[in-house]
N, C-alpha and C positions, 0 to 999 in steps of 0.2 A: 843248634837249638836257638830260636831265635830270643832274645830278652823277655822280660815281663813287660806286660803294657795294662792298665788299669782297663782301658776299651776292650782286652780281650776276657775278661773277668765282670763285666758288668755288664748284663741283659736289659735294652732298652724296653719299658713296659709297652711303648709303643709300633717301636720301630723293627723288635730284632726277629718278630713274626713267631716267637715263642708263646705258649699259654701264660696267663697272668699268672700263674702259682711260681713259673718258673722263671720270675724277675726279678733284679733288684736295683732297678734304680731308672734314671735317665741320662742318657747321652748324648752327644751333639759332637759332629763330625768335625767341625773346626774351630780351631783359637780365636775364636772373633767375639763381637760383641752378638752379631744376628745370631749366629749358630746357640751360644752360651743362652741368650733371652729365647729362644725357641724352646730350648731343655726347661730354662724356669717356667716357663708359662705353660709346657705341659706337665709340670709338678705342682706347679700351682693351681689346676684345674682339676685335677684329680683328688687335691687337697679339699679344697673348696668342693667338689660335685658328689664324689665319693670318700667320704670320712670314712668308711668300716674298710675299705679297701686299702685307703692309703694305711689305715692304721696295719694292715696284714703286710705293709710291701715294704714297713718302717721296720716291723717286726722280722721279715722274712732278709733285708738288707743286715739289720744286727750279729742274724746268726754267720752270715759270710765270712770266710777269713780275707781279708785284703791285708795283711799281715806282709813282712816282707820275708817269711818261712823258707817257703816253697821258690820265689824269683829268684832268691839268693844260691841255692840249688842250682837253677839255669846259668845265673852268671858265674858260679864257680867252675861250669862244664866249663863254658865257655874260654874261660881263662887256663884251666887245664890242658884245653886242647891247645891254646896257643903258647903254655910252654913246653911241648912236648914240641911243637915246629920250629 
């Protein structure tokens, strides 16, 4: 089982080709500055164009667990299996 990773828990509102209901947030593919201001600038438009929307996707990211619950789970297999080897 592979780790937790925040990119496989966060549904791009624009990118990840999901309905808007079923988003929470913005992503960007790499650690850079372009990638990072590409994310802000389409949260910042949506902020700015659509207020009742961002206000449901602010609403809708709240309810999420990004908790470390569940990853901790995976990396306990993980380590499990490696001391059984």
């Amino acid at each position: 089982m592979a780790p937790f990773r925040l990119s496989e828990r966060l549904v791009d509102v624009e990118t990840s080709g999901e309905p808007f209901e079923k988003t929470n947030g913005f992503s960007f593919d790499l650690p850079d500055v372009a990638s990072t201001n590409g994310a802000l600038d389409r949260a910042l438009a949506l902020w700015k164009g659509e207020k009742k929307r961002w206000e449901e996707l602010i609403k809708r990211g709240m309810q999420w667990d990004f908790s470390w619950k569940e990853p901790c789970k995976s990396y306990e297999k993980i380590y499990q299996q490696l001391l059984i080897k």
